[in-house]
C-alpha positions as CSV (number, residue, x, y, z in Angstrom):
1,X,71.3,69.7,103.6
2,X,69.1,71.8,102.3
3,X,69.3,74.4,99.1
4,X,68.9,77.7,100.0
5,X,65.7,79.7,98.5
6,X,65.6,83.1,100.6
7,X,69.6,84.2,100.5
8,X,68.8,87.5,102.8
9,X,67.1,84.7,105.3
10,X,70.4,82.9,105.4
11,X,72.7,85.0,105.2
12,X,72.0,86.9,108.7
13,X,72.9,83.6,110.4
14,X,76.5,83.9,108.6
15,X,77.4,87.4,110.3
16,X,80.0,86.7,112.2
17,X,83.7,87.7,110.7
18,X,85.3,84.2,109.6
19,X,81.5,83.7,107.1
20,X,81.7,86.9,105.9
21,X,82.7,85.8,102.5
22,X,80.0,83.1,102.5
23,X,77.4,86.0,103.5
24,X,79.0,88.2,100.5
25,X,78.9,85.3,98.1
26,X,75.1,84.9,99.3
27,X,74.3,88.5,98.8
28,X,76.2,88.7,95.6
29,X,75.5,85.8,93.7
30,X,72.8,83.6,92.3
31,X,75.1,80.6,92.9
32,X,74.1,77.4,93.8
33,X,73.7,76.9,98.0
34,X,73.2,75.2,100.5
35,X,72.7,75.1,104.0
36,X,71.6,73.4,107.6
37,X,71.3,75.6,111.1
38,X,74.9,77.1,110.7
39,X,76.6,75.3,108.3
40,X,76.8,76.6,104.9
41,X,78.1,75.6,101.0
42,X,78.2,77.4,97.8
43,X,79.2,76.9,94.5
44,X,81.4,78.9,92.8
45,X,82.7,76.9,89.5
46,X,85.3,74.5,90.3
47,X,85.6,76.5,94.0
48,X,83.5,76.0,97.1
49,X,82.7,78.2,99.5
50,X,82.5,75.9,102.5
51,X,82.0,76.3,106.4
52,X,81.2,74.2,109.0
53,X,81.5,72.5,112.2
54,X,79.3,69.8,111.5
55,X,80.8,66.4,110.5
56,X,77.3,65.4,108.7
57,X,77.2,68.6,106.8
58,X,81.0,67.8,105.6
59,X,80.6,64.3,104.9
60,X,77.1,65.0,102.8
61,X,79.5,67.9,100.8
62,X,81.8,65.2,100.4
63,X,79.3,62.7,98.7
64,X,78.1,65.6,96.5
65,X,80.9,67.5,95.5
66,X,82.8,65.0,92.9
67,X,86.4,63.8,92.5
68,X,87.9,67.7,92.2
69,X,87.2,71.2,93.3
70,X,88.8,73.8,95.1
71,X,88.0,75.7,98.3
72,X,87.6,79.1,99.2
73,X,87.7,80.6,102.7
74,X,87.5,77.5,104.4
75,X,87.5,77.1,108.1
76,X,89.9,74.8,110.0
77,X,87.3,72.0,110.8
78,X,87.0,71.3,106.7
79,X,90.8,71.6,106.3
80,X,91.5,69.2,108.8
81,X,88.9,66.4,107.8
82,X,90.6,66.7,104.2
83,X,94.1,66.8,105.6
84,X,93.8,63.4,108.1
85,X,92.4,62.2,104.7
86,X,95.3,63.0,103.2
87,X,93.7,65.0,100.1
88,X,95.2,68.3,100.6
89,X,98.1,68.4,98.3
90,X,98.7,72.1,98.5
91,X,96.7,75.3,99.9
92,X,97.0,79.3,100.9
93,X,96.3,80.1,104.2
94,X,95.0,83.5,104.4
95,X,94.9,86.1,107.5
96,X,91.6,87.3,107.5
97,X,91.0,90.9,109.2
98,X,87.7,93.7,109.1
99,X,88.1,96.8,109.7
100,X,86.0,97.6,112.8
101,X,86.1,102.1,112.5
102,X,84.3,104.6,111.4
103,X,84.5,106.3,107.8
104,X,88.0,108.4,107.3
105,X,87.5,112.1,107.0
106,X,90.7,112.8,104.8
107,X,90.5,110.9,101.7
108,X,92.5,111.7,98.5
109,X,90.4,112.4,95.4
110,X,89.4,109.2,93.5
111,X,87.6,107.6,90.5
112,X,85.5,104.6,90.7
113,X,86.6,102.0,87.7
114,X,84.5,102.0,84.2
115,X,83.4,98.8,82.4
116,X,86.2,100.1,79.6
117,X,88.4,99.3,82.6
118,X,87.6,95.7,82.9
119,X,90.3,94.3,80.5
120,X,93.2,96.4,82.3
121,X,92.2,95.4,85.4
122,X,92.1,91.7,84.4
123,X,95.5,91.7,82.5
124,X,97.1,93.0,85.8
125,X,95.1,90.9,88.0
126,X,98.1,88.4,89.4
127,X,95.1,85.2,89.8
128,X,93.5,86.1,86.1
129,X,91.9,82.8,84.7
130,X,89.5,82.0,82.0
131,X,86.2,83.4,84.5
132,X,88.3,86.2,86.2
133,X,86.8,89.0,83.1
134,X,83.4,88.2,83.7
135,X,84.3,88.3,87.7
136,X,85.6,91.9,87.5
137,X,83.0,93.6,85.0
138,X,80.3,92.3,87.7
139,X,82.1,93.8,90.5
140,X,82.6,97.0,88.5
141,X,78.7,96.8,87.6
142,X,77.3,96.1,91.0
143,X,80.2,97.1,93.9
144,X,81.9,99.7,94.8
145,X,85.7,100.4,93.4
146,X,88.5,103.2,93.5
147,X,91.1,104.0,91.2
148,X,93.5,106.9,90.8
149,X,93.9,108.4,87.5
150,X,96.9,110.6,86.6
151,X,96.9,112.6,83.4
152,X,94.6,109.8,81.9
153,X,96.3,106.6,83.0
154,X,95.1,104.3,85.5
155,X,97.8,103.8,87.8
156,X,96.2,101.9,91.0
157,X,92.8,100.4,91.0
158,X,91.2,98.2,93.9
159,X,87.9,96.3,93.9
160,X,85.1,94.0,96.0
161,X,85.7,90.4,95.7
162,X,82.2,88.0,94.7
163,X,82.4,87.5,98.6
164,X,82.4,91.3,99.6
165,X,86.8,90.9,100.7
166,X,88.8,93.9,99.5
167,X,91.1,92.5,96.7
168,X,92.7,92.8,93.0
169,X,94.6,95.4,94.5
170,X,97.2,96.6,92.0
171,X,99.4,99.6,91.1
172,X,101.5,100.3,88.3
173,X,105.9,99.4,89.4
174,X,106.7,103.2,88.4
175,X,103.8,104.3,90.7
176,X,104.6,102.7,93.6
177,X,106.0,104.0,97.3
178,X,103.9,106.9,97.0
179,X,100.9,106.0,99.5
180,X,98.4,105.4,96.7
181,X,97.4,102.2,97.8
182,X,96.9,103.6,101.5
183,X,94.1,106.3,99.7
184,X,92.8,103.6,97.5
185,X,92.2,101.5,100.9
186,X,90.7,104.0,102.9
187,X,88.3,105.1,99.8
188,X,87.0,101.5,99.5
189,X,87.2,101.4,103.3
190,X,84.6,104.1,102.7
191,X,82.4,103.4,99.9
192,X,82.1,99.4,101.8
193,X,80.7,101.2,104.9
194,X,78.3,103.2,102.8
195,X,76.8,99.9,101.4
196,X,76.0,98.9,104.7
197,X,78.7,96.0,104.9
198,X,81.8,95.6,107.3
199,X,85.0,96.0,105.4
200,X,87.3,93.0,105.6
201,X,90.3,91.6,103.8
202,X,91.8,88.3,103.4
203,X,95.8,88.5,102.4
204,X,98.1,85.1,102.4
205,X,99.9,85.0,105.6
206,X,103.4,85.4,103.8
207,X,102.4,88.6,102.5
208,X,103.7,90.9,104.6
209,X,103.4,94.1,102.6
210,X,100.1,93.8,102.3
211,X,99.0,93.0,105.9
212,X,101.4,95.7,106.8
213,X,98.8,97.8,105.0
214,X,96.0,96.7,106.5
215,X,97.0,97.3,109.9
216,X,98.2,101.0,108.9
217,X,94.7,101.3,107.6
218,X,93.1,100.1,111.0
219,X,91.8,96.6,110.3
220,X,92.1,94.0,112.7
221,X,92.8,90.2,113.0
222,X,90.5,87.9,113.2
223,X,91.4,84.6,112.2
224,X,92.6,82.0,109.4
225,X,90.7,81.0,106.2
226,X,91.8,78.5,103.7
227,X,92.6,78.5,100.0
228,X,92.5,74.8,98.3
229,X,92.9,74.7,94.2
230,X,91.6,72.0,92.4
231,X,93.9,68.8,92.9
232,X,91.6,66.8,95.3
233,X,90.8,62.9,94.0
C-alpha cells in the first residue's frame, strides 16, 4: 500500500463507473490516499472511500484504519469481508447510475449558487453534520451548481458531491410537482459535461422518487455502492 503523490496519475486507473467517486474524491481533494495496481483508499474524516478486490489491500486497510469509521461507496468485495466478520451493524445501499448522453438543448433558465447560499443550503441539507458547511461552500467555490430563483427566493438548489455524484438535491414543499428538479438535473447534467467529467448519481435503493428521476433524465444503471456510518469495533 502505498500513499498516493500524483492524484491525476492515479486517478486514470479509477475510470470505470463503480470508482468514479474515488476518482472525484482524488481530483477534488487533498485527502489522505492510498493505493496499489487497482485498489484504492481515501480518507475522508471518520468516512473511507474504499475499493478493492484485493484481500491484501483490505486486510492492510483493516490494520490501519482503527476501531471505527465509516464507508463511502464501497464495493461488494469490502462489504462482504466486514459482513462474514460480522461488523456491519447497519448500512445504505445505493443504486449507482451515469448518465451516458450528450448535453440537453432545452434547458430552463438557471442560477449557479453563491457563497451567501451556503448556510440555506446546509440547513436544508437532510445528512447536515458538523463538516457538511465547510463541504458545501467548497463545492459552491470549485464545482458546478444550479438553482432556481423566483422573485428572490431560492426554491430548488442542487450540487457536486466531494466525489463528483450529483446530490444535496432539495426543493422548497410549496415548490414542488412543478418539474424544477427535472431542469435543475439536466442543468448540472450540463455544466458536469462541460468540466470534462461523466455525470453520475448515487440514490438509496428505497428511494424511488429520486431514481424515477434519474431515469426520466436519461441516466443509466450501473451497479451497487455501499454506505457504512461509523459503528464498526
Amino acid at each position: 500500500m502505498k500513499a498516493v503523490t500524483d492524484r491525476k496519475k492515479v486517478s486514470v486507473i479509477h475510470k470505470d463507473f463503480l470508482r468514479m467517486n474515488v476518482r472525484g474524491m482524488l481530483l477534488n481533494t487533498d485527502n489522505e490516499a492510498y493505493y496499489e495496481d487497482e485498489s484504492i483508499w481515501i480518507k475522508d474524516n471518520y468516512f473511507n472511500f474504499l475499493y478493492t478486490e484485493d484481500l491484501d489491500f483490505l486486510l492492510e486497510f483493516d490494520k490501519r484504519v482503527g476501531n471505527e469509521f465509516g464507508f463511502s461507496g464501497a464495493n461488494d468485495f469490502v462489504l462482504d469481508y466486514y459482513k462474514d466478520h460480522e461488523l456491519i451493524h447497519w448500512k445504505n445501499s445505493c443504486n449507482q447510475y451515469h448518465y451516458p448522453g450528450d448535453k440537453f438543448e432545452s434547458v430552463m433558465d438557471l442560477d449557479s449558487l453563491s457563497l451567501e447560499d451556503a448556510d440555506y443550503v446546509n440547513e436544508h441539507y437532510e445528512y447536515n453534520n458538523d463538516d457538511s458547511l465547510k463541504k458545501i461552500k467548497h463545492a459552491i467555490k470549485s464545482r458546478p451548481t444550479s438553482c432556481l430563483r423566483l422573485d428572490g427566493k431560492n426554491v430548488s438548489f442542487v450540487l457536486l458531491h466531494d466525489d463528483d455524484s450529483i446530490g444535496y438535491m432539495f426543493t422548497l414543499p410549496e415548490y414542488r410537482g412543478k418539474g424544477y428538479a427535472y431542469e435543475l438535473t439536466k442543468d448540472i447534467i450540463n455544466k458536469t459535461i462541460d468540466l470534462g467529467r461523466l455525470p453520475y448519481v448515487q440514490i438509496v435503493c428505497s428511494n424511488k422518487k429520486s431514481i424515477g428521476l434519474a431515469l426520466k433524465t436519461g441516466f443509466v444503471f450501473h451497479g451497487i455502492v455501499h454506505q457504512q456510518p461509523p459503528g464498526y469495533s
